[in-house]
C-alpha positions as CSV (number, residue, x, y, z in Angstrom):
1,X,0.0,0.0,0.0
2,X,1.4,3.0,-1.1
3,X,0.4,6.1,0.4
4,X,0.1,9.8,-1.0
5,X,2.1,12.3,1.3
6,X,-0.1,15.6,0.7
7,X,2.3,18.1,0.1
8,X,2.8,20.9,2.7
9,X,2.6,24.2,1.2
10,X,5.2,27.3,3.3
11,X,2.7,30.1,4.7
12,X,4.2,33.0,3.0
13,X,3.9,36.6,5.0
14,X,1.7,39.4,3.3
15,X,4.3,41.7,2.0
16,X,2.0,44.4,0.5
17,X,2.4,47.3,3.4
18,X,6.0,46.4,3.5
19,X,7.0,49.7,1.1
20,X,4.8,51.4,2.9
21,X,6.2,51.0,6.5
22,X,9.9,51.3,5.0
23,X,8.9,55.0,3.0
24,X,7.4,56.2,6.3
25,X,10.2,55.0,8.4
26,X,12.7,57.1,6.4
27,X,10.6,60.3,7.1
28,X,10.7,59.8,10.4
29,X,14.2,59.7,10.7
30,X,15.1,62.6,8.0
31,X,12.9,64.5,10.0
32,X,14.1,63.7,13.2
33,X,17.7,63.4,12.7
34,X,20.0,66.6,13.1
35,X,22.7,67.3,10.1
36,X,25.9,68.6,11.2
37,X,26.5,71.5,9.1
38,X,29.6,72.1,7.1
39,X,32.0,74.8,8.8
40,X,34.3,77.2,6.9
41,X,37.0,79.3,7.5
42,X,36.0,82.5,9.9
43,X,37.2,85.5,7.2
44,X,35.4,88.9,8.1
45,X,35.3,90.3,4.1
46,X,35.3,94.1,3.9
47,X,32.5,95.6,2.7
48,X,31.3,95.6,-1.0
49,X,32.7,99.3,-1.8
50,X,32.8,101.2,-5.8
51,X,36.5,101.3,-6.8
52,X,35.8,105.3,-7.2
53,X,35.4,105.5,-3.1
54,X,38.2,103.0,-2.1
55,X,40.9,104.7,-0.4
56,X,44.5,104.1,-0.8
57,X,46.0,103.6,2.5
58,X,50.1,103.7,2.9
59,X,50.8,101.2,5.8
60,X,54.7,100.9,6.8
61,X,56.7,98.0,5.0
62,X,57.4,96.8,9.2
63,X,53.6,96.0,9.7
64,X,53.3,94.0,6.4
65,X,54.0,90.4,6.1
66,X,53.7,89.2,3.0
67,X,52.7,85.3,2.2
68,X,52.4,84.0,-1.3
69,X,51.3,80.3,-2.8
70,X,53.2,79.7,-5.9
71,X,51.5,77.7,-8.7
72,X,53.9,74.9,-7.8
73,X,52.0,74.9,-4.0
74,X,55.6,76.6,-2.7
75,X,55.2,79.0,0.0
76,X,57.3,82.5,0.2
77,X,57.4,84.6,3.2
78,X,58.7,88.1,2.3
79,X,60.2,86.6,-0.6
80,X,62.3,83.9,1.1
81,X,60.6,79.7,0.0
82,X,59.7,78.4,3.6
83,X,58.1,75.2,4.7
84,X,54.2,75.6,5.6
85,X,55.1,73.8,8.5
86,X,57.1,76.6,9.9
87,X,54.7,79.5,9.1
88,X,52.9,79.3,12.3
89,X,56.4,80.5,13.8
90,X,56.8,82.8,11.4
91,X,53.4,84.6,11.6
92,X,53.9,84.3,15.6
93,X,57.8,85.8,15.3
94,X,55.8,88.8,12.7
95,X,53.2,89.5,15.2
96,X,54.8,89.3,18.2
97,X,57.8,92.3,17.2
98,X,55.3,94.4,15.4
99,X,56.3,97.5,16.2
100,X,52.3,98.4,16.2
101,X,50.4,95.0,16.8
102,X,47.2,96.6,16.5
103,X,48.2,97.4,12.9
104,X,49.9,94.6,11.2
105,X,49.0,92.7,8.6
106,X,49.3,89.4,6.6
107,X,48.7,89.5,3.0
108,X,48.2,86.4,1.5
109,X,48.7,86.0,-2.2
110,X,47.1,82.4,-3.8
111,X,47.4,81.6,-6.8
112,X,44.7,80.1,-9.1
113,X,46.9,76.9,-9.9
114,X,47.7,76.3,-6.5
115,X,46.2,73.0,-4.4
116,X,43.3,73.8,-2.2
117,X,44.9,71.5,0.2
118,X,48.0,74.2,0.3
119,X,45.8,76.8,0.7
120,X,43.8,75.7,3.6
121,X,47.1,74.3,5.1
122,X,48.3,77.9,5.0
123,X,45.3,78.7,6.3
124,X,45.4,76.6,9.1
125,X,48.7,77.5,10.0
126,X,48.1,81.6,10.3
127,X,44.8,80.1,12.7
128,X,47.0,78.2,14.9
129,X,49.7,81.6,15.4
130,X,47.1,83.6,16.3
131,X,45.4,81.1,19.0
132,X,49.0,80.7,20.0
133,X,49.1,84.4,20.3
134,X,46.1,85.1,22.0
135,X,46.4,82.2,24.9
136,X,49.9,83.7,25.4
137,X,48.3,87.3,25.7
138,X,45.2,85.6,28.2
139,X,47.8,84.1,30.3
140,X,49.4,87.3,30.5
141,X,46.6,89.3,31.2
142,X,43.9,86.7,32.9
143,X,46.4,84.0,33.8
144,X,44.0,81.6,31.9
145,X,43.8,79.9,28.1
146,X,42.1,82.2,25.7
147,X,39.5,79.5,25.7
148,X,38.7,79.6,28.8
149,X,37.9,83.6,28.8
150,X,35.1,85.4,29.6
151,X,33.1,87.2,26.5
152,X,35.1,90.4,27.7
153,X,38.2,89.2,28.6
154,X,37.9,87.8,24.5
155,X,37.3,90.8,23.3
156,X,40.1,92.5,25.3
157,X,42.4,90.1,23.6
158,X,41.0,90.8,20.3
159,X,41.7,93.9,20.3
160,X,44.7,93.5,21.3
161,X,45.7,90.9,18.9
162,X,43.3,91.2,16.0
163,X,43.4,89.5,13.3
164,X,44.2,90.8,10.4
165,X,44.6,88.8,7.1
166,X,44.2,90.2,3.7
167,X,43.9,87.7,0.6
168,X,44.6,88.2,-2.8
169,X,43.8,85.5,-5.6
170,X,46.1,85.9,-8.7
171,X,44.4,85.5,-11.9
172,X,45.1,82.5,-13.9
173,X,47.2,83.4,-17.0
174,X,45.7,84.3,-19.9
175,X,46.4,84.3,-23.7
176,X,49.4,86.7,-24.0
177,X,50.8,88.7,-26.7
178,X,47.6,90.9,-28.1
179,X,45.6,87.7,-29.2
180,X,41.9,87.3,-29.9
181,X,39.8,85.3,-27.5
């Protein structure tokens, strides 16, 4: 006697509001969820100005420390090649004998063909001499980290050590010699 087995069927699950549950469970955490936003580099830009009403403004060659980014991502200080890795004690060395360290200033000349990565290492650099310069100027004064000031004890510092960076982006070379475009 041979005997039929009846063959056993697998319940299957009801997949039809699965789409639905998965669409409103990504709403509810783009909503929810809080995105970091990118931060830049703190510049203060001056103010949008005609070129008729710009002034000219003779500062003394002392106050004036002059940074440039080749097109071959070199860095010259005053003239002289120097390794981005030693700007920071460069711009620290600047600042600190300033004759007038209200009034200095760092111009910083980029060029177009230059890496971002050496610009923003540049960048990063002149950042960390002035926070070296200002925690050395708290301690003096507050006998405390700069970051550990008050509002007006920041402010104090600032004004004593502002910062004061101007930037300049060289143009890209273009067709010499009288050419048509």
């Amino acid at each position: 006697m041979l005997r039929k087995r009846k063959r056993r069927t697998v319940p299957s699950l009801n997949t039809t509001s699965t789409a639905d549950i998965s669409f409103m469970l990504l709403i509810f955490f783009l909503v929810t969820t809080s995105m970091d936003q990118d931060k830049g580099l703190s510049r203060q830009l001056p103010p949008l100005e005609d070129e008729q009403q710009v002034e000219m403004v003779d500062v003394d060659k002392r106050n004036v420390l002059a940074l440039k980014v080749t097109d071959h991502n070199e860095l010259l200080v005053n003239d002289s090649m120097v390794a981005v890795s030693k700007l920071c004690g460069s711009v620290v060395d600047f600042v600190s004998h300033c004759p007038d360290k209200q009034k200095h200033i760092i111009t910083l000349d980029v060029s177009r063909k230059a890496k971002y990565n050496t610009y923003f290492t540049v960048q990063n650099e002149i950042v960390a001499a002035y926070t070296q310069l200002r925690n050395a100027q708290a301690q003096a004064l507050y006998h405390h980290n700069y970051a550990d000031c008050s509002p007006e004890e920041r402010e104090a510092v600032r004004l004593e050590i502002p910062q004061r960076v101007a930037e300049n982006y060289q143009q890209a070379d273009s067709k010499k010699g009288g050419e048509g475009v």
